[in-house]
C-alpha positions as CSV (number, residue, x, y, z in Angstrom):
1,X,-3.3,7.0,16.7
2,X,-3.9,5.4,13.6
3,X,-1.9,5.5,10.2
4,X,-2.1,6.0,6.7
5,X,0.9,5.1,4.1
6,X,0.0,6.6,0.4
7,X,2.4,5.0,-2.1
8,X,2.3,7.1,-5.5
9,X,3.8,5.2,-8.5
10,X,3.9,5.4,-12.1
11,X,3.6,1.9,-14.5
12,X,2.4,1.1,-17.3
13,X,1.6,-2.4,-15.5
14,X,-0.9,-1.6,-13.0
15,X,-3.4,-5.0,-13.7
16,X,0.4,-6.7,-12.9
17,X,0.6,-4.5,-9.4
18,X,-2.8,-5.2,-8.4
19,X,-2.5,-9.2,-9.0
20,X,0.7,-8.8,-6.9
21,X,-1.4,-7.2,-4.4
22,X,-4.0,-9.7,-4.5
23,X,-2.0,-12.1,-4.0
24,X,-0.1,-10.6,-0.5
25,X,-3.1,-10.0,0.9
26,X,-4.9,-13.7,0.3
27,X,-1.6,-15.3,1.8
28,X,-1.4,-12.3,4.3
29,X,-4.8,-13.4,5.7
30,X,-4.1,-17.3,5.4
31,X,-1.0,-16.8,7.5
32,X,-1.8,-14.0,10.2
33,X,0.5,-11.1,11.1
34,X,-0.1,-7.5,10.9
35,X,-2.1,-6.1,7.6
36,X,-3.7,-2.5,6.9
37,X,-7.1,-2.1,8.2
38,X,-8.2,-1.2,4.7
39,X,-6.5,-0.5,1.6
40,X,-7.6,2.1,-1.3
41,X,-6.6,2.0,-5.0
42,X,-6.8,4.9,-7.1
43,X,-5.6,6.1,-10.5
44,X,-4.7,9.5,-11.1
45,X,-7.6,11.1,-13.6
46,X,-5.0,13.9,-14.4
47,X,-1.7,11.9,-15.4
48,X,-1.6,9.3,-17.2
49,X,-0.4,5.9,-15.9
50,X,-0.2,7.4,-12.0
51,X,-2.0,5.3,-9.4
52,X,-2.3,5.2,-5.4
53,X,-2.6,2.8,-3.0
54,X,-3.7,4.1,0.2
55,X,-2.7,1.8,3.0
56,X,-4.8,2.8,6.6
57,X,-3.0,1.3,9.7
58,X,-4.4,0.7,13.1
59,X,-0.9,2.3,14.2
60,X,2.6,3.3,13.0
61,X,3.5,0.9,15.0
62,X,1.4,-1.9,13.4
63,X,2.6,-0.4,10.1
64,X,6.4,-0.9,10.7
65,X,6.2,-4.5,11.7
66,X,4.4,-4.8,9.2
67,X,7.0,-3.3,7.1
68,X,9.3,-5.2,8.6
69,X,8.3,-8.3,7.5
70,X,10.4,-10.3,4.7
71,X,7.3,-10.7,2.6
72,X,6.1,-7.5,2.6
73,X,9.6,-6.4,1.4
74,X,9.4,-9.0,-1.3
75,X,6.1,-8.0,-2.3
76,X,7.4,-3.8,-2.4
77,X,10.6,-5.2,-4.5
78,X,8.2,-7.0,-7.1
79,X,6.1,-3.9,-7.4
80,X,8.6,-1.5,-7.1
81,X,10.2,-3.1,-10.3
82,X,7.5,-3.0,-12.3
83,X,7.1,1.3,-11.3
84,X,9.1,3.7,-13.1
85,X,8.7,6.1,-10.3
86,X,7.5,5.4,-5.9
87,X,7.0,8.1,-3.7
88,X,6.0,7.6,-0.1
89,X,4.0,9.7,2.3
90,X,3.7,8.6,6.1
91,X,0.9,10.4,8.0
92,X,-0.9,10.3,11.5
93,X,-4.3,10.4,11.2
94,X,-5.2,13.7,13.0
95,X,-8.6,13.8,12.8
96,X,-11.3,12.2,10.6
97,X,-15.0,13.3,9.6
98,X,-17.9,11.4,8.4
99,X,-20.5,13.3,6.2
């Protein structure tokens, strides 16, 4: 069953999050290891300086070693200090539908 992370923060820093970001993924893919089949960014049209990053896993499993890892929890610590708020929602993937 596959698995999707949404992690809802508030910055004022976003273009510093997303260069972060950038820069996981490009030494992500240069070293190997467990990565999100795709990832989503979105900014909040309703409040003001609240983004999304929608993280879709092949499995929890996959997800938590992912997790796991030291430099994704580097990479989380350097966002997470530039967000004045993080919220985290965890969800299996039930079902999906394609127009």
């Amino acid at each position: 069953m596959e698995f999707v992370q949404v992690i809802e923060y508030e910055t004022s820093k976003y273009d510093e999050i997303r260069a972060i970001g950038e820069e996981f993924t490009r030494t992500r893919r240069e070293q190997g290891g467990p990565k999100p089949v795709s990832l989503l960014f979105c900014r909040d049209r309703d409040r003001p300086n609240t983004y999304a990053t929608i993280a879709r896993f092949a499995s929890y499993e996959e997800a938590m070693e992912n997790s796991g890892r030291p430099d994704t929890s580097e990479m989380a610590g350097r966002i997470a200090a530039l967000c004045d708020n993080m919220r985290f929602y965890n969800l299996d993937l039930v079902d999906e539908v394609t127009p």
